[in-house]
N, C-alpha and C positions, 0 to 999 in steps of 0.2 A: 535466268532468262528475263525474268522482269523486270532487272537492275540492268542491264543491259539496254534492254527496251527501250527503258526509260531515257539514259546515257541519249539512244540515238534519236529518238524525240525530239529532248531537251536543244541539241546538236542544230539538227533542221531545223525545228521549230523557231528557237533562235533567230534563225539567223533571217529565216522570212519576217518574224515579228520586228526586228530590227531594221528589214528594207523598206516595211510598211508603214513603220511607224517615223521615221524619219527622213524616206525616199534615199537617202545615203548609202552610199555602196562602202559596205565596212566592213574589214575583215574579221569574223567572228571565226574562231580558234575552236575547236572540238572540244564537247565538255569535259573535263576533270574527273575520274570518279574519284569517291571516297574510298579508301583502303580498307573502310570496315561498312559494309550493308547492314548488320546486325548489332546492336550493343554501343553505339558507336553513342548516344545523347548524356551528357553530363549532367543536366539537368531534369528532375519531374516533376508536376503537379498534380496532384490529383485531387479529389474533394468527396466527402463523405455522403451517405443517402441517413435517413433515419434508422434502418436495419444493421448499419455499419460496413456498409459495401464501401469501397473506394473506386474509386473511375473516374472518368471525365466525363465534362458533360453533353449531353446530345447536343448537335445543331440546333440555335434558335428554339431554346428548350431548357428549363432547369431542373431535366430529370438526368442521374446518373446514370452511365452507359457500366457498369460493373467488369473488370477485369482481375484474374489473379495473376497474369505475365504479360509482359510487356516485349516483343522483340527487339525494339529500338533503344533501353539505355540496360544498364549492368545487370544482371543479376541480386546482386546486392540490396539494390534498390528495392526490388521486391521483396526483396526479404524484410528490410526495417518494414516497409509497409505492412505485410501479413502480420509482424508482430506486435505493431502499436494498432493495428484493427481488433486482436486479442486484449490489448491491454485496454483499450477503450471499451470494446464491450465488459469485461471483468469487471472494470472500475464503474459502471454506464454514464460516460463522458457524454455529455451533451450534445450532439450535434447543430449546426448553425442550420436556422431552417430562412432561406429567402424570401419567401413569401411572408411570413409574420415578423422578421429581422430581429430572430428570438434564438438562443441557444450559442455553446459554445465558440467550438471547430469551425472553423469555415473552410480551410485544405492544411493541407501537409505540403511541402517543400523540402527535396531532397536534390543538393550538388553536393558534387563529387570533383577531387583532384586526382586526375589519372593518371597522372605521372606520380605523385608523393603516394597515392592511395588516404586521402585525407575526405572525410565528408563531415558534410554540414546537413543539418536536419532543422526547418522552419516550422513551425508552429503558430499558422496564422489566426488568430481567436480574436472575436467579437467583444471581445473586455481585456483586460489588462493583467489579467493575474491566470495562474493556475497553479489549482491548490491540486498538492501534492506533485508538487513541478519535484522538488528535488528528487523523491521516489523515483520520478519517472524518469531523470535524466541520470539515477546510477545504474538504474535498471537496463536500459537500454544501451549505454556505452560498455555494460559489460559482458553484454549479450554481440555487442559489432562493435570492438577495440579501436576500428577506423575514422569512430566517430571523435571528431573533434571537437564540435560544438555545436549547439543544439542555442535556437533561439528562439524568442515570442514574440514573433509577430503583433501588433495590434492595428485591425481595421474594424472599425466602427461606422464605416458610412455603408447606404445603402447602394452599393455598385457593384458593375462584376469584374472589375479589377482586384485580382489576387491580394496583391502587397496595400498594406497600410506605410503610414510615414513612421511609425516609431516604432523601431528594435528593442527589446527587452534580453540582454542572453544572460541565460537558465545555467550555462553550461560554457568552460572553453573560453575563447578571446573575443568570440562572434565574428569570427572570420576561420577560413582554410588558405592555403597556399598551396599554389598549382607554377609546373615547371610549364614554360611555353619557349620554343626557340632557345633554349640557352639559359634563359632566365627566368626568375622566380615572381609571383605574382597573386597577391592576398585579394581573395575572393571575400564578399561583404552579400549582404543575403540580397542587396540591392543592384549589386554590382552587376553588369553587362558581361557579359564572358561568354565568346563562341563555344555552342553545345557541342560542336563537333570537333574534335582535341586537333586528330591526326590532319584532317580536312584545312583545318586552320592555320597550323603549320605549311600545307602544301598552299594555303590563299598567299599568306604572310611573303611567304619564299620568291613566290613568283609574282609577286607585283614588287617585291624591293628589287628584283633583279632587271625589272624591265627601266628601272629607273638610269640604268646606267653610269653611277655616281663615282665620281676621281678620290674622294675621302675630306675637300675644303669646304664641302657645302653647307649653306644655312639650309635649313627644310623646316617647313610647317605641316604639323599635323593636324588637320582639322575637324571637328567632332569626334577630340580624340578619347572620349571615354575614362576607363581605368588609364589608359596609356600602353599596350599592348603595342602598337605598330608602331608610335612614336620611339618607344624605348627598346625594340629590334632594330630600326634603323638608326637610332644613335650612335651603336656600334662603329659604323662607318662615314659617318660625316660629322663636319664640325659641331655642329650646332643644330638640334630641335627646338622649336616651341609647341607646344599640344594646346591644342583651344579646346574647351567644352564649357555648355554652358550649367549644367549640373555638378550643383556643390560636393554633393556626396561623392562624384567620380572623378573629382578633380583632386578630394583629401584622398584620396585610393590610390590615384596616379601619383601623387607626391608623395606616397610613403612606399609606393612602388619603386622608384625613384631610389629612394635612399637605402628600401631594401637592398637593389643592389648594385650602391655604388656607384650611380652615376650621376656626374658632374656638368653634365655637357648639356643636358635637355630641360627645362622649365616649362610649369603649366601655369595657364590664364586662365582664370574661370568666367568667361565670355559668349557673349553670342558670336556665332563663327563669323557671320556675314559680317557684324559689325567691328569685328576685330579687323577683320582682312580689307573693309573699308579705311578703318586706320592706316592701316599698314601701308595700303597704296595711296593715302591722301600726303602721309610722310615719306613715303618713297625708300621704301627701307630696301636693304637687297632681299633676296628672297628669290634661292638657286631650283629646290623644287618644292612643290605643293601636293602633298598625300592627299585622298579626304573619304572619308566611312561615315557618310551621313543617315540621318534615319530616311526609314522608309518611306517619308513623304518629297525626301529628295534635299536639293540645296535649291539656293536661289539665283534668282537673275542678277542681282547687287552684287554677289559673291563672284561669279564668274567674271564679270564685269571686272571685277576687283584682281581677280588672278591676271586678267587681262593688262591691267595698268602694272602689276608689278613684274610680268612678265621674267618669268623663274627662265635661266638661259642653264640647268643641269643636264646633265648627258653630254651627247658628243657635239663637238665644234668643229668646221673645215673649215679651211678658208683658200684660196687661189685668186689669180691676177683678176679675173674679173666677176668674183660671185665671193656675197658674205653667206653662210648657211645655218643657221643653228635649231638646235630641236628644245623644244618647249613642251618638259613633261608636268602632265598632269595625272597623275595614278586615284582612280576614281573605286574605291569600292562598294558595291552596291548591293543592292537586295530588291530591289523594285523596279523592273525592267520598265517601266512609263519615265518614272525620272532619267534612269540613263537617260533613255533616247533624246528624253527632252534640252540635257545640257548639253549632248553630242547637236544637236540642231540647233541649239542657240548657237551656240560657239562657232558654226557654221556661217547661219547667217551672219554673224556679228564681226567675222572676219576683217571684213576689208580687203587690204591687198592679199592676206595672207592667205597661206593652205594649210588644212589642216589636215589631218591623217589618224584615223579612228580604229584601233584594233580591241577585239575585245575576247576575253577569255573568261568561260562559265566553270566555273567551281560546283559540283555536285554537294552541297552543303546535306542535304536529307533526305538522301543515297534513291531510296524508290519512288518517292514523292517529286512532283513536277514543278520543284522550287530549287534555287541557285545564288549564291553569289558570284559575283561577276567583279574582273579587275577590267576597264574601261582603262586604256591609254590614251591620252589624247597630244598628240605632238602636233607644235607650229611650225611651219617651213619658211621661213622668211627667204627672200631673192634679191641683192644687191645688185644691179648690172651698170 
């Protein structure tokens, strides 16, 4: 009843916060649910207290909230957790304390590949070494077979971001492989990978289908990450390029790439605006334009930029006295302020044209009152 609830919420609410925020009358699409309420996160984090409790931590607070289950990711997970909470206490592993920026452990990180059954297990520590690492990574892989690689983390600065910059792996290749759409895709303990497998598949599906694509097209993927959406739509069109401006998800995406076999898609490792400023300064063609920016949004250069190079994919009419073509732009999102903001720029910025705004919300974290969103934005041009 409360995933329900929430579904018809998210639904309204939607779609007021959308009229409100951009006065535009836009057709907002019923939300999406997820196919799994329970079990459904691929990823977790948790962080240690001095007693050896694991939890997350309170709101604006560096005291742990203590849990032994989790309804929202595998089972499994809790499992490895309970049993390195045993082996930490046995061995008394030091925990990282924030306040004095003394001690080990600072969290545990646990992804999972849910379609291969592959997991990864992080190991984020305050130094660079852990003695008795190999103990601990035959101990454990032979306690859960599914583990595949087990790495160490090092963060050394005083912050509360999780991840440090440099990977040490204990165990394994330092990476898993997860099937998505079709195809195969090595997860890095850094790497960007939607939590929600099933979910993802239904985002993926129904924004490549809104694209309306004949199979000749150039497309650009932008902020394209590991390459996840660029390399499902390659399938069917001539040509991808993927922009990202992160080194590390760019080598991911090119050995993604090769993984499996494809020829047809090349990645940049750029800033997106300033790529897509190229792009329309040279006037390249450029049939449609993907784009999964973060959650501060994309920019006014960018759009601007989509603007001059004006992707003409999808469907074409033509008759005696009207030219007609649709100008898609497939926008994924997660921060309902930016959508509204490039649906209103693009608005005003029009000109002659008309544009045509539908959007569809993805239940990404099934009970929680958060979504992605596929945003279409199609141009109507009128020859008379």
């Amino acid at each position: 009843m409360v995933f329900i609830l929430s579904l018809l919420i998210n639904t309204n609410g939607n779609k007021r916060l959308f009229q409100a925020e951009t006065k535009l009358k836009i057709d907002v699409k019923s939300t999406v649910a997820s196919p799994l309420v329970n079990g459904y996160r691929n990823k977790a984090i948790v962080a240690f207290n001095q007693k050896y409790e694991y939890g997350l931590y309170e709101e604006h607070s560096q005291d742990i909230i203590p849990y032994k289950h989790c309804l929202l990711h595998e089972d499994i997970m809790d499992e490895i957790l309970q049993y390195i909470q045993s082996y930490l206490r046995k061995y008394r592993v030091s925990i990282y304390d924030r306040k004095r920026h003394k001690g080990l452990l600072r969290h545990i990180l646990i992804r999972r590949g849910v379609k291969t059954d592959q997991t990864m297990v992080v190991l984020v520590c305050n130094e660079n070494m852990w003695r008795g690492s190999k103990q601990f990574c035959n101990q454990l892989v032979k306690k859960f077979p599914s583990i595949k690689t087990i790495v160490l983390n090092v963060n050394t600065r005083r912050t509360p971001i999780v991840l440090g910059n440099e990977d040490k792996v204990l165990y394994g290749k330092g990476f898993i492989v997860d099937e998505l759409c079709g195809l195969k895709f090595k997860i890095s303990p850094q790497s960007f990978y939607q939590i929600n497998h099933d979910q993802c598949v239904n985002l993926y599906t129904k924004a490549l289908s809104l694209l309306n694509i004949k199979g000749n097209e150039t497309a650009i993927d932008a902020y394209c990450g590991i390459g996840t959406i660029g390399m499902i739509l390659s399938q069917n069109v001539k040509q991808v390029i993927g922009v990202e401006s992160n080194k590390d998800a760019i080598k991911d995406a090119k050995n993604n790439a090769r993984m499996n076999q494809l020829s047809n898609i090349q990645f940049v490792c750029d800033d997106a605006t300033g790529f897509m400023k190229k792009l329309a300064k040279e006037k390249h063609k450029v049939d449609v334009v993907i784009m999964d920016p973060p959650r501060s949004g994309s920019t006014k250069q960018f759009m601007d930029s989509v603007k001059i190079l004006n992707p003409k994919g999808g469907s074409q009419r033509h008759n005696q006295c009207q030219h007609h073509w649709l100008w898609p732009l497939n926008h994924i999102e997660y921060n309902f302020r930016s959508v509204s903001r490039n649906a209103l720029y693009q608005w005003n910025n029009s000109g002659c044209f008309c544009f045509c705004f539908s959007c569809i919300f993805i239940n990404i974290f099934t009970i929680f009152f958060y979504f992605g969103s596929i945003n279409r934005i199609i141009k109507h041009s009128f020859c008379f």
